[in-house]
C-alpha positions in Angstrom: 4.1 4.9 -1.8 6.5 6.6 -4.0 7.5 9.9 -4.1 9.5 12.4 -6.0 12.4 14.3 -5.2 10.9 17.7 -4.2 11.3 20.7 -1.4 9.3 21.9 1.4 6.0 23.7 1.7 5.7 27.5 1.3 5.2 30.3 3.6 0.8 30.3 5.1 -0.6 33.0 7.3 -2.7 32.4 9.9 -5.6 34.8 10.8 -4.9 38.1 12.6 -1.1 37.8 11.4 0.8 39.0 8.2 2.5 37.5 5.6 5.2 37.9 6.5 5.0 35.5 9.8 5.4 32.6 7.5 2.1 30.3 8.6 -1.2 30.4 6.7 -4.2 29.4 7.9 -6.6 25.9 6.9 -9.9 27.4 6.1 -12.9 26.8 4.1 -13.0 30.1 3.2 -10.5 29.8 0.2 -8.2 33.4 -1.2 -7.0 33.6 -4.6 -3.1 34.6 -4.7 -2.1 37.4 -4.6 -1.5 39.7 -7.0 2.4 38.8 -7.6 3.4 42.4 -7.2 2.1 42.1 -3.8 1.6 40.9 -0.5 -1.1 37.9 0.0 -4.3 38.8 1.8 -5.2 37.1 4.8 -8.1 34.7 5.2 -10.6 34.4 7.6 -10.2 30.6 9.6 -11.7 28.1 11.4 -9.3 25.2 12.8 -11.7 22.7 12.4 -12.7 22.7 9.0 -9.5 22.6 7.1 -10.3 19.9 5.0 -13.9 21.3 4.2 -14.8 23.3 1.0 -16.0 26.9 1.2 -17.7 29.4 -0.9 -14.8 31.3 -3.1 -13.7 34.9 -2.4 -13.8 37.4 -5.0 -10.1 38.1 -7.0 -8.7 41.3 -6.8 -9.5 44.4 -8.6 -8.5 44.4 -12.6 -7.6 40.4 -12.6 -9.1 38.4 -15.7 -10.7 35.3 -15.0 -8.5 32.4 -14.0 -5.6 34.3 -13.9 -5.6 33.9 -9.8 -4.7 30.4 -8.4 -5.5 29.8 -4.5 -3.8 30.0 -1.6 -3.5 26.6 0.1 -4.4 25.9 3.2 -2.2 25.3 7.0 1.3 23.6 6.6 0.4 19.7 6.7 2.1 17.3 8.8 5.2 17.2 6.3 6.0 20.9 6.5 9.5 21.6 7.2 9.1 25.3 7.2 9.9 27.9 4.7 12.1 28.6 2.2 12.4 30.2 -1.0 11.0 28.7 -4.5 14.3 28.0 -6.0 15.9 26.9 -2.8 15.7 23.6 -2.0 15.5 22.4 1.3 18.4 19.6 1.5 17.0 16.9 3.2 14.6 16.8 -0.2 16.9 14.0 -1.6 14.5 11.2 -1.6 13.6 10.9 -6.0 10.7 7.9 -5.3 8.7 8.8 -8.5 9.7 9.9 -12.1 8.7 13.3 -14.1 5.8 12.0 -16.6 6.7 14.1 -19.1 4.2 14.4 -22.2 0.6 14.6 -23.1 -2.0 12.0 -23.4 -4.5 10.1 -21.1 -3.1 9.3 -17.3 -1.9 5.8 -17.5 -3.2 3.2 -15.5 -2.1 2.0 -12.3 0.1 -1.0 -13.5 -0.7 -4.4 -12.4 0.8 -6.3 -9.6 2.8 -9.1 -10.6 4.1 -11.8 -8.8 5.5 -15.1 -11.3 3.5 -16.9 -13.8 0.1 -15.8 -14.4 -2.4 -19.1 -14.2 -5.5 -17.4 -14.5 -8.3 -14.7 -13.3 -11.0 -16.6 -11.4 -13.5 -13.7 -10.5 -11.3 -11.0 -12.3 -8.7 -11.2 -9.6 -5.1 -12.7 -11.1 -3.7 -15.8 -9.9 0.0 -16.1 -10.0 2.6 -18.8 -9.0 5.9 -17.7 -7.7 8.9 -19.1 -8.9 9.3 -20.7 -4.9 6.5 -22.8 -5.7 8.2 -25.0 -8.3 11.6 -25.5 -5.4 8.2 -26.8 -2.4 6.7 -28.8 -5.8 10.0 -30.4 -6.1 11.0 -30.9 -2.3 7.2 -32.2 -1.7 8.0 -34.5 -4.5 10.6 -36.2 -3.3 9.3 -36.5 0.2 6.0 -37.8 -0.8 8.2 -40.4 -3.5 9.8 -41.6 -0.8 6.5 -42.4 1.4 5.3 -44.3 -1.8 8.2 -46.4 -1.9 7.7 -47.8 1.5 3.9 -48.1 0.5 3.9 -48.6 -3.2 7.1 -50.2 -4.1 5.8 -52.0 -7.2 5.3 -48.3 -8.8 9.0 -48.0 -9.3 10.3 -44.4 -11.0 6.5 -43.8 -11.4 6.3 -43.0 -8.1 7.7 -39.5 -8.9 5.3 -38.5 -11.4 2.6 -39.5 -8.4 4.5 -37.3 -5.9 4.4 -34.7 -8.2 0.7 -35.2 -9.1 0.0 -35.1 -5.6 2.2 -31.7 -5.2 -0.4 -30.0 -8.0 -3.2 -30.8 -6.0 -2.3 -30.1 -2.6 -1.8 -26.5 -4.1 -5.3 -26.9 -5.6 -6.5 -27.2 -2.7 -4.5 -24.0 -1.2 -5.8 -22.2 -4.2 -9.0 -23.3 -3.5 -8.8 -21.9 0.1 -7.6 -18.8 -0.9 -10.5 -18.3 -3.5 -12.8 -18.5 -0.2 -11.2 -15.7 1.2 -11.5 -13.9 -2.1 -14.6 -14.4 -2.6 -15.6 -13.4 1.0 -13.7 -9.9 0.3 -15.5 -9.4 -3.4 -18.9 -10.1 -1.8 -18.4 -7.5 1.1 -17.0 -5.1 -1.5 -13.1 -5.2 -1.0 -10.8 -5.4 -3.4 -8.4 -8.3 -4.2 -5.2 -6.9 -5.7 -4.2 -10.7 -6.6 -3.7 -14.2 -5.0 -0.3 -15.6 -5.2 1.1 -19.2 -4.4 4.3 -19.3 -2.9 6.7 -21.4 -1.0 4.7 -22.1 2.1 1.2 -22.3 0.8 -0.4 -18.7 -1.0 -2.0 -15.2 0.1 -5.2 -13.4 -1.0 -3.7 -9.7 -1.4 -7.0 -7.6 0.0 -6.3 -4.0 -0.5 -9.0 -2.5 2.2 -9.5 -3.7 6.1 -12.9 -5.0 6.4 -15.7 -2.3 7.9 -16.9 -4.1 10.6 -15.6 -7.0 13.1 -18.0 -9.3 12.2 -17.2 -9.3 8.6 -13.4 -9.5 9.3 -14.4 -12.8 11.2 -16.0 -14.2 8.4 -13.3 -13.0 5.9 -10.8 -14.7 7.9 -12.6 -18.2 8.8 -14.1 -19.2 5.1 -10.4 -20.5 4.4 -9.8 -22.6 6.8 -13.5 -23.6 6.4 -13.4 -24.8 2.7 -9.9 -26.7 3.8 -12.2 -28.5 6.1 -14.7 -29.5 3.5 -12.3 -30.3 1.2 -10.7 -32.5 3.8 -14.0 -33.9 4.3 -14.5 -34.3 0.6 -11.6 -36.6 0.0 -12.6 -38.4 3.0 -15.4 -39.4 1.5 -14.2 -40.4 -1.4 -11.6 -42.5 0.3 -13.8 -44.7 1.3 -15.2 -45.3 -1.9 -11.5 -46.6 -3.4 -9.9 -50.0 -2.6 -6.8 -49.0 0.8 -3.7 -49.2 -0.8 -3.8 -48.1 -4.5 -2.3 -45.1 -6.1 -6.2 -43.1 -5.8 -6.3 -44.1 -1.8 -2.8 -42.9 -1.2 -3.7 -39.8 -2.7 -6.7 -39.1 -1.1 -5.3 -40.1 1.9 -2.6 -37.7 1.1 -4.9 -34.9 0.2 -7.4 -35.5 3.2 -4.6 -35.0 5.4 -2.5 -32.2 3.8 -6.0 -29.8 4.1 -7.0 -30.9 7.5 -3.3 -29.6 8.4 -3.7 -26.4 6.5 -6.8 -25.8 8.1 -5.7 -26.4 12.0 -2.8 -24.9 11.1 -4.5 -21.3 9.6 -6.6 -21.7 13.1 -4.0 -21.0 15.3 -5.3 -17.6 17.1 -2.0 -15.1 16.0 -1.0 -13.3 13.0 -0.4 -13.5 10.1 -2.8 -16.6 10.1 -6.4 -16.7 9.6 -6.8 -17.6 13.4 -5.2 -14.3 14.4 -7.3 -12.5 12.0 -10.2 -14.0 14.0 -8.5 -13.4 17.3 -8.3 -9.9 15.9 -12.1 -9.2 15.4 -13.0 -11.0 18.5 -10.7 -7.9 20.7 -12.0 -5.5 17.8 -15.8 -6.5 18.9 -14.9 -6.2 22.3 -13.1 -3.2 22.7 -14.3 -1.1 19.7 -10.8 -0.5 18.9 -9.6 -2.5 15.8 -5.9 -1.2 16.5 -6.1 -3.2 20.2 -7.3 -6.2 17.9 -4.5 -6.2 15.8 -1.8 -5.6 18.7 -3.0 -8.5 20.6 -3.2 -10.6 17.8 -0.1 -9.9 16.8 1.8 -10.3 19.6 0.5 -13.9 19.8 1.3 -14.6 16.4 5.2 -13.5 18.0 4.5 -15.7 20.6 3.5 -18.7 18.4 6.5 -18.1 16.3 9.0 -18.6 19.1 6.5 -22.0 19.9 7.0 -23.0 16.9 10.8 -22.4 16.4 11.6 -24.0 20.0 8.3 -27.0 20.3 8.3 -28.3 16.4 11.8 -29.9 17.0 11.1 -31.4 20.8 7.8 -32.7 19.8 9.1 -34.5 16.6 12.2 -35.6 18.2 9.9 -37.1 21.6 7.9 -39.0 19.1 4.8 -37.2 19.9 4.1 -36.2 16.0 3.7 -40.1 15.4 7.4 -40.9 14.1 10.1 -42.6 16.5 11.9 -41.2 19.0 14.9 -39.8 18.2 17.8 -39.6 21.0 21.0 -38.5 18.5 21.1 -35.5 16.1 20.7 -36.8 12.9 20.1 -35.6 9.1 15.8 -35.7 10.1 16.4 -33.2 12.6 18.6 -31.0 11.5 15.8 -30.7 8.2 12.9 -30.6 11.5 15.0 -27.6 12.9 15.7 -25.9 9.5 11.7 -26.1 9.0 10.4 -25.1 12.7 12.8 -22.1 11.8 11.6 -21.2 8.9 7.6 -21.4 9.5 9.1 -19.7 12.4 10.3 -16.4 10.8 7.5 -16.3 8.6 5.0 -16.0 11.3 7.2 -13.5 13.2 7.8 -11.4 10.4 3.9 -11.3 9.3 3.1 -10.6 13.4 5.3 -8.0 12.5 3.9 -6.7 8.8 0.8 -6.8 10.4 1.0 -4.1 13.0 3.1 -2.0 10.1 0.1 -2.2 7.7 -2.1 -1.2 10.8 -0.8 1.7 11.9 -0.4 2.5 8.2 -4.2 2.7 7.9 -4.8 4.3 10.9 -2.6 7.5 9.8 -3.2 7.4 6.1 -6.3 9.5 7.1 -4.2 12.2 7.8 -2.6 12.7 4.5 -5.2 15.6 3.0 -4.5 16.8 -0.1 -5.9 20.6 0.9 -3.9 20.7 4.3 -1.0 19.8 2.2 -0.8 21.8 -1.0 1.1 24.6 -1.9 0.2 28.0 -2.9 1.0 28.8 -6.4 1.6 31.9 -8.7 0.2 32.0 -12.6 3.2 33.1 -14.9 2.8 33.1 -18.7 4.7 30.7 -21.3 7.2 33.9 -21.7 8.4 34.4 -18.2 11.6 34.9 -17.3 12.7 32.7 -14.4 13.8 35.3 -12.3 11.0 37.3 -12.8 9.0 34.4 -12.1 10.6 33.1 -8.5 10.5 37.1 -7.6 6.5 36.8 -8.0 6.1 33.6 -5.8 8.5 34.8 -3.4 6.8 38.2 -2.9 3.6 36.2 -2.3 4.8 34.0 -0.2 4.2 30.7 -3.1 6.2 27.8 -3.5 4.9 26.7 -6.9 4.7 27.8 -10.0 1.8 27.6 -12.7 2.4 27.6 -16.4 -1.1 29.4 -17.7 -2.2 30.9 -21.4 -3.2 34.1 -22.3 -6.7 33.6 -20.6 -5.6 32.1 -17.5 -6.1 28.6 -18.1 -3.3 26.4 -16.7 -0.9 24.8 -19.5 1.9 23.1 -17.2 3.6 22.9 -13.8 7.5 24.1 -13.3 9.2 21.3 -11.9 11.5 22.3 -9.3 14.0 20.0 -9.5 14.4 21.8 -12.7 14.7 25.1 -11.1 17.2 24.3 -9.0 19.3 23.0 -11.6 19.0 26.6 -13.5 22.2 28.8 -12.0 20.7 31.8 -10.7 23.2 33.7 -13.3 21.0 32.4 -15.8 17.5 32.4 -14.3 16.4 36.0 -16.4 17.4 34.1 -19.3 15.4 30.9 -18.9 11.9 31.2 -19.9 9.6 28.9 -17.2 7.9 27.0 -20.2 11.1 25.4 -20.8 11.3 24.0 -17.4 7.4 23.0 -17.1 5.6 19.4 -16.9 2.7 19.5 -19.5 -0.2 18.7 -17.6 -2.0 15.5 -17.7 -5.7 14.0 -16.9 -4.0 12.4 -14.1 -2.0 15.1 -12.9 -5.3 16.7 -11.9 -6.0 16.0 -8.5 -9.1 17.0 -6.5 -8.8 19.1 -3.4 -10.9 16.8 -1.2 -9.1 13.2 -1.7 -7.5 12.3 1.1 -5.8 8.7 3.0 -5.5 5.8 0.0 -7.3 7.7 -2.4 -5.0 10.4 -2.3 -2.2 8.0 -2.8 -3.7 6.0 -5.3 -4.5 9.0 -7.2 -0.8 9.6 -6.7 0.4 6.1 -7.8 -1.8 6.1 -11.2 0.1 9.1 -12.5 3.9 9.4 -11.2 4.8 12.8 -11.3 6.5 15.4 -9.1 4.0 17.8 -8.8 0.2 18.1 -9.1 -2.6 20.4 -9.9 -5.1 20.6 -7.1 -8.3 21.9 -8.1 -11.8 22.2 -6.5 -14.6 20.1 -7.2 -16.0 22.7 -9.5 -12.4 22.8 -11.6 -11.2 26.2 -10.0 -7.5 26.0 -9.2 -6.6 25.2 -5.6 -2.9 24.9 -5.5 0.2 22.5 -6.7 0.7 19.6 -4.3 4.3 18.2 -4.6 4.6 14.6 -4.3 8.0 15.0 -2.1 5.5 16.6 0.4 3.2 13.4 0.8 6.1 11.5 1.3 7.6 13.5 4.3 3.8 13.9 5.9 3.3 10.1 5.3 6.7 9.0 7.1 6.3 11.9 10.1 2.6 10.5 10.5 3.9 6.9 10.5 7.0 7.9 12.9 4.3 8.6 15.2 2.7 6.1 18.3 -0.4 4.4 17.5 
């Protein structure tokens, strides 16, 4: 997620206390701001429907018509306490999105990239990353060297059959990877993009599946079509005279994806096997957190197999080649591999439990518990007059709206705190405002990814929250998603 540079979350009440005390209250019983000339009026709560919507309240006495913006709910988990509008709290030095200045449609969320795009089988983009062409050159000259021992009459030609073979072992790794997108398309889950990479590819799926059994099925159809495809070239093996350039490859091919696929078996993460593993202790226990913590701590477990057993097993003989009793060239290369398959499984263990716990707090992130109260001010305001309004109410946002009340634009506040306070009654706020955009309209109830997607689509530091029926809420500032998303994450599982 990326956020903007930003400050903390106003002032709330909370029933049966005053303004003044600082802390307002989640309710579904929403108040309009108060009048700027005076103090805010206190809301009647219940803790346990913060995030639900409520009937409105009436405005005060001699208001027009959208001329009073609501008061926003409790301080959300990354409220750092109050301060005035025009004061920035200065641990808000974290700039993670840019002002989107301007009018015009919300632009879309851009698309992932990842090397050369090769194509969009089922609308989902495939890309190969420029590590694929150094493994299509090593596997080339390992495989040339086989087929000299096998096929010496094929001379230099030999390369261009290593290199042949390369191509279609990743086939076939793109071919496993479309099962797993495929599986995630058909239960609704959606691919962000498959990449090929150095040590084989990834389907990118942006959601967990819903239910163990599904994550089970979404994890084994790789290794699955690996196994038929092994079994395909198998079959056609037989049907080629042993010995030729089509046998070697087949042979070649049959064995690379019987590999791949007991190799994605193996019961930790970030391989299929552990993502298996995983739903088996998420059917069991109920808990798909405990799935993924077992999971990948075997996946650590396996790394450190794999970094210490690779090398002994190879040097013993055991993998099929001769033994090996002084440290040569072969095993400082079987070393240099065992270590790095090793940190790639260690470090995916690892991503794993990150992107879990990620899901399990993203949940919290509510855009009503999180969004600031907000003043109206017209085009004409002075500055100072303006940050004396929202401070007298207790706001921490101000609201650029017309003549009738209808918002025009959003005061950034890194731009007010850039405005010496010498000069603040000689600044009018529409100078210092963000037009507002489609996408800078965001709805009171979105919460967890939606919220941040929402978020992601349109970069901007601050954003109009509105009710489902288009009355104002509040402004949420992006800086204070970012601090309630990195407190909620800082938190135990």
């Amino acid at each position: 997620m990326r956020t903007p540079d930003g400050q903390t979350p106003g002032d709330r009440t909370p029933a049966g206390r005053t303004p003044d005390d600082g802390i307002a209250p989640a309710s579904t019983e929403r108040e309009p701001a108060a009048d700027p000339d005076s103090t805010p009026t206190e809301r009647d709560t219940h803790p346990d429907r913060a995030y639900a919507g409520g009937p409105d309240s009436a405005a005060s006495a001699g208001a027009p018509e959208g001329d009073r913006l609501r008061k926003a709910p409790a301080p959300g988990p990354g409220d750092h306490g109050a301060s005035d509008l025009g004061h920035p709290d200065p641990h808000d030095d974290r700039p993670l999105a840019r002002s989107a200045d301007g009018k015009g449609p919300a632009p879309q969320r851009p698309e992932p990239r990842g090397g050369l795009l090769m194509g969009r089988p089922f609308g989902v983009p495939v890309y190969v990353a420029p590590s694929w062409f150094l493994v299509a050159a090593l596997i080339t000259w390992v495989f040339g060297g086989q087929l000299e021992r096998v096929l010496p009459e094929l001379g230099a030609a030999r390369y261009l059959v290593s290199l042949f073979f390369a191509v279609a072992f990743y086939a076939s790794v793109l071919v496993h990877e479309l099962a797993h997108t495929v599986a995630a398309l058909r239960f609704k889950l959606p691919v962000r993009r498959i990449q090929l990479q150095f040590f084989g590819g990834v389907s990118e799926i942006e959601k967990e599946a819903e239910t163990p059994g599904r994550e089970f099925v979404l994890a084994f159809v790789g290794p699955l079509l690996s196994l038929v495809l092994a079994g395909i070239f198998y079959a056609a093996l037989l049907a080629v005279e042993p010995g030729t350039v089509p046998g070697v490859l087949l042979a070649g091919l049959m064995i690379s994806n019987l590999i791949v696929a007991a190799f994605n078996l193996l019961p930790g993460l970030p391989l299929d096997g552990g993502r298996m593993l995983r739903a088996v202790v998420w059917k069991i226990t109920g808990k798909p957190m405990k799935g993924t913590i077992a999971a990948a701590w075997v996946g650590r477990a396996l790394a450190v197999s794999v970094l210490i057993g690779l090398p002994l097993l190879t040097q013993s003989g055991a993998l099929g080649t001769d033994a090996v009793d002084n440290v040569g060239m072969d095993t400082v290369l079987d070393a240099l591999l065992a270590a790095i398959l090793a940190a790639i499984i260690w470090t995916g263990a690892g991503n794993s439990l990150r992107m879990a716990r990620l899901r399990e707090h993203l949940p919290e992130l509510q855009a009503r518990a999180l969004t600031r109260r907000a003043v109206p001010v017209e085009t004409d305001t002075p500055l100072s007059e303006a940050l004396r309004r929202a401070n007298a109410a207790g706001a921490r946002a101000l609201v650029v709206v017309d003549a009738d009340g209808h918002p025009l634009s959003l005061v950034r506040e890194a731009a007010i705190v850039g405005v010496p306070e010498h000069r603040r009654p000689w600044v009018a706020v529409s100078g210092l405002a963000q037009d507002l955009t489609d996408g800078m309209r965001v709805s009171a109830e979105l919460s967890g990814e939606e919220l941040l997607d929402a978020l992601r689509a349109t970069p901007a530091t601050e954003y109009l929250v509105v009710e489902e029926t288009g009355e104002i809420y509040g402004v949420l500032s992006a800086a204070d998603v970012e601090r309630a998303f990195v407190k909620a994450m800082a938190r135990p599982s």
